[in-house]
C-alpha positions in Angstrom: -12.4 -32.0 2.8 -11.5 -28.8 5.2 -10.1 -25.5 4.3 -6.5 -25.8 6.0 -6.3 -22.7 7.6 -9.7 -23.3 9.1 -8.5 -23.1 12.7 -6.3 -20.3 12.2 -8.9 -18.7 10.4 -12.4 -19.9 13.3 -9.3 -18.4 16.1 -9.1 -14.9 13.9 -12.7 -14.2 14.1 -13.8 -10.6 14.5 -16.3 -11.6 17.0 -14.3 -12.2 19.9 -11.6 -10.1 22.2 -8.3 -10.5 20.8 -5.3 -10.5 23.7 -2.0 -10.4 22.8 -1.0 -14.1 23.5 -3.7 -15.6 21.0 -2.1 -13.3 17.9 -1.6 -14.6 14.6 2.3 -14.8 15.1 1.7 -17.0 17.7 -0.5 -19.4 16.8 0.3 -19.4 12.6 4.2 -17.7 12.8 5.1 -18.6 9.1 1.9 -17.5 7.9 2.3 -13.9 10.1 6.0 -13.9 8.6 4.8 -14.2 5.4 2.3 -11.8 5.6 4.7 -9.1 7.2 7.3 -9.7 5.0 4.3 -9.1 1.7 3.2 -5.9 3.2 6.7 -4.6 4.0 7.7 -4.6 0.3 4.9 -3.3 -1.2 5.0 -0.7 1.4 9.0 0.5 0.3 7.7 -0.4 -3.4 4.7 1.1 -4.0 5.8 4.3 -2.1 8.7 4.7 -3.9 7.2 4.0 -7.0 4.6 6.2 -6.5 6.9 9.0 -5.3 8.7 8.8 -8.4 5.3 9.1 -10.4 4.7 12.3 -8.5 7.9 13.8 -9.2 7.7 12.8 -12.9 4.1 14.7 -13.5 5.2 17.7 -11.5 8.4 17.7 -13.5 6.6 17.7 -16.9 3.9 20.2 -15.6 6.6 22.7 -15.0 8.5 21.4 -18.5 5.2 22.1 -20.5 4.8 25.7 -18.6 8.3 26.9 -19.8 7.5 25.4 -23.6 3.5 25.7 -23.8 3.5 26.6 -27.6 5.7 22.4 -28.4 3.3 20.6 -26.0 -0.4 19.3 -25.9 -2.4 20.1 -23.4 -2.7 17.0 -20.9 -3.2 18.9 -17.6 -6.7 17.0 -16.3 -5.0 13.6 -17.3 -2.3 15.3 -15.4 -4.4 15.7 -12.4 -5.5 12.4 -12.8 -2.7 10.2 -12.4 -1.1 12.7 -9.6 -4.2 12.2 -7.6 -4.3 8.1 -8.0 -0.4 8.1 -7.4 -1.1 10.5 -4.2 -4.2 8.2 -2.7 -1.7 5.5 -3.4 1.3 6.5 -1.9 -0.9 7.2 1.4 -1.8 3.9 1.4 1.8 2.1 0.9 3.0 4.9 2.9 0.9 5.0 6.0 -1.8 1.8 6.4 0.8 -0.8 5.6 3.0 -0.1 8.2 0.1 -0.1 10.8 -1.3 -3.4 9.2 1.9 -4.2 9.9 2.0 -2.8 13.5 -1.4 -4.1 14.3 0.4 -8.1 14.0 
């Protein structure tokens, strides 16, 4: 039994020039639709969401600095989750529209 999306697959191939009539969208256009349509929401999702993630640990950095005596000290867990959201947010933000582009 053959993988189904062996031709679309063998055509894809790294090894050989790619030129613009033998792209994915031509030769597989549900499959390129599909794909587009994946990335584009998890671009507007996961930027957003990570946006918000931002805001929220700069909001409660700047909370904690006005009432440091009432709250722990969570600054390097802080760090943590700003940084991941950040990396993140470059990601949906930036690569998945020129993944997106590059179809």
């Amino acid at each position: 039994m053959e993988f189904p999306l062996i031709g679309v697959i063998a055509t894809n191939s790294s090894d050989r020039a790619v030129n613009h009539n033998d792209s994915l969208y031509s030769r597989a256009p549900y499959i390129a639709a599909t794909y587009i349509g994946i990335l584009g929401v998890a671009a507007v999702v996961g930027t957003f969401g990570n946006l918000v993630v931002v805001i929220t640990v700069i909001i409660k950095y700047f909370l904690g600095q006005r009432h440091k005596a009432k709250t722990t000290n969570n600054d390097a867990g802080r760090a943590v989750i700003a940084n991941l959201a950040m990396s993140d947010m470059i990601v949906t933000a930036v690569i998945n529209p020129l993944a997106i582009a590059g179809q």
